[in-house]
C-alpha positions in Angstrom: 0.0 0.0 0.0 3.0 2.2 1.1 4.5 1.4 -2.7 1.7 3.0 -4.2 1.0 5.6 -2.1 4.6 6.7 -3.0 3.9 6.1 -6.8 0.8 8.4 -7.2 2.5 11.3 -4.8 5.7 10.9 -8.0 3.2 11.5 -10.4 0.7 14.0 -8.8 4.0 16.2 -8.3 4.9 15.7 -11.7 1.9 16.8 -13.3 2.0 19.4 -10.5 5.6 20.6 -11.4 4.8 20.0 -15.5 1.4 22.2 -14.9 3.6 25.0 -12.6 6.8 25.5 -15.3 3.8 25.5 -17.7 1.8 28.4 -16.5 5.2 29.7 -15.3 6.4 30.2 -18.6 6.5 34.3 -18.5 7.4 35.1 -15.0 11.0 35.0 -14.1 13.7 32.1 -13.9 14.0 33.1 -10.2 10.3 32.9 -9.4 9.6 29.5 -11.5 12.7 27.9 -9.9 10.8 29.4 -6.1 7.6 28.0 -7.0 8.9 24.3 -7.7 10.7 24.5 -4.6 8.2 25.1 -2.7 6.1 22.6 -4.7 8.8 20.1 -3.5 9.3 21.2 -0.1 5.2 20.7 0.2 5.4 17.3 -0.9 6.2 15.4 2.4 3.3 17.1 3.9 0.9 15.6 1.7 2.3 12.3 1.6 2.3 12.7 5.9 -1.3 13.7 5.5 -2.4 10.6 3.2 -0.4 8.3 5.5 -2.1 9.6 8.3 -5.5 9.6 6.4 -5.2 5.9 5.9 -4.0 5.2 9.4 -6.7 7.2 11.2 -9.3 5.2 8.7 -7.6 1.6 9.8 -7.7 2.3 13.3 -11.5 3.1 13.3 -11.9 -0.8 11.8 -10.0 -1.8 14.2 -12.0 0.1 17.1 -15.6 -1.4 15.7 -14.3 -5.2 15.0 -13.0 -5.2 18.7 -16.6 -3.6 19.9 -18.0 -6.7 18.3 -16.0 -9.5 19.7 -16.2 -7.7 22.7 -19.9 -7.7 22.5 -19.6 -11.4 21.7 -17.6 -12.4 24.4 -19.6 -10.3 26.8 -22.5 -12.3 26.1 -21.2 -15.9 25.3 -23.3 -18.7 26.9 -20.4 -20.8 25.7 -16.8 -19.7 26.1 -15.1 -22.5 24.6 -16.9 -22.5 21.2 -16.4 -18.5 21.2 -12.7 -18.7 21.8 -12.3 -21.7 18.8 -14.5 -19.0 16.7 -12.0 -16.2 17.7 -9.1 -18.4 17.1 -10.5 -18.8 13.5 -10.7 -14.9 12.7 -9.1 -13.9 10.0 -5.9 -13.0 11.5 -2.5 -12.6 10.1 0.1 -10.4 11.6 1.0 -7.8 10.0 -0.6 -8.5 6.7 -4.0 -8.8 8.6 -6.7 -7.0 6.7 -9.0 -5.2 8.7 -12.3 -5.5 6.6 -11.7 -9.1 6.4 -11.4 -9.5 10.0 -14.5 -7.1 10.9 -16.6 -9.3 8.2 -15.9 -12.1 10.6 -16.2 -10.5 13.8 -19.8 -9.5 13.0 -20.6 -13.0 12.6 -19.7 -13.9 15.8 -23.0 -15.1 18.3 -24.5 -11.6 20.1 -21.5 -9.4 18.3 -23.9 -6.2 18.1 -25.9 -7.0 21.6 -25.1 -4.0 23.8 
């Protein structure tokens, strides 16, 4: 995900710097040469901003699927088929996949029974 979140920030600042030295074409060497600095300098920021985007966005998966086993094992009747069913999420280090995980929580016995 990181891979292509760095490829599409390369080509949004190319078309941003291509579009800049475009419309820049009667103002000043010193001013265009500015202007994709601080195109570049900006750059981090967004990428920062995406990044965080996407990690603010996982971690409110995360927060619901663990409301719902939560709400599962709050209201088991059975704890040792609940745990085998929690053993069998979904889960994969790392490389877990949040939607894939929440799909499975939900199916859990009494996940959404405050």
């Amino acid at each position: 995900m990181t891979a292509l979140l760095l490829f599409v920030l390369l080509i949004g600042f190319c078309v941003m710097a291509a579009v800049f030295l475009l419309a820049s074409r009667g103002v000043n060497r010193r001013g265009a040469w500015l202007g994709l600095a601080a195109i570049v300098l900006a750059a981090p920021f967004f990428f920062w901003l995406g990044a965080f985007s996407e990690q603010f966005t996982a971690g409110q998966c995360y927060t619901a699927t663990i409301h719902s086993i939560a709400n599962a094992v709050a209201a088991t009747d059975d704890p040792a088929g609940l745990a085998g069913q929690i053993r069998a999420l979904p889960l994969h280090g790392y490389e877990t996949a949040c939607p894939q995980v929440k799909a499975a929580a939900v199916k859990l016995p009494h996940a959404y029974v405050r």
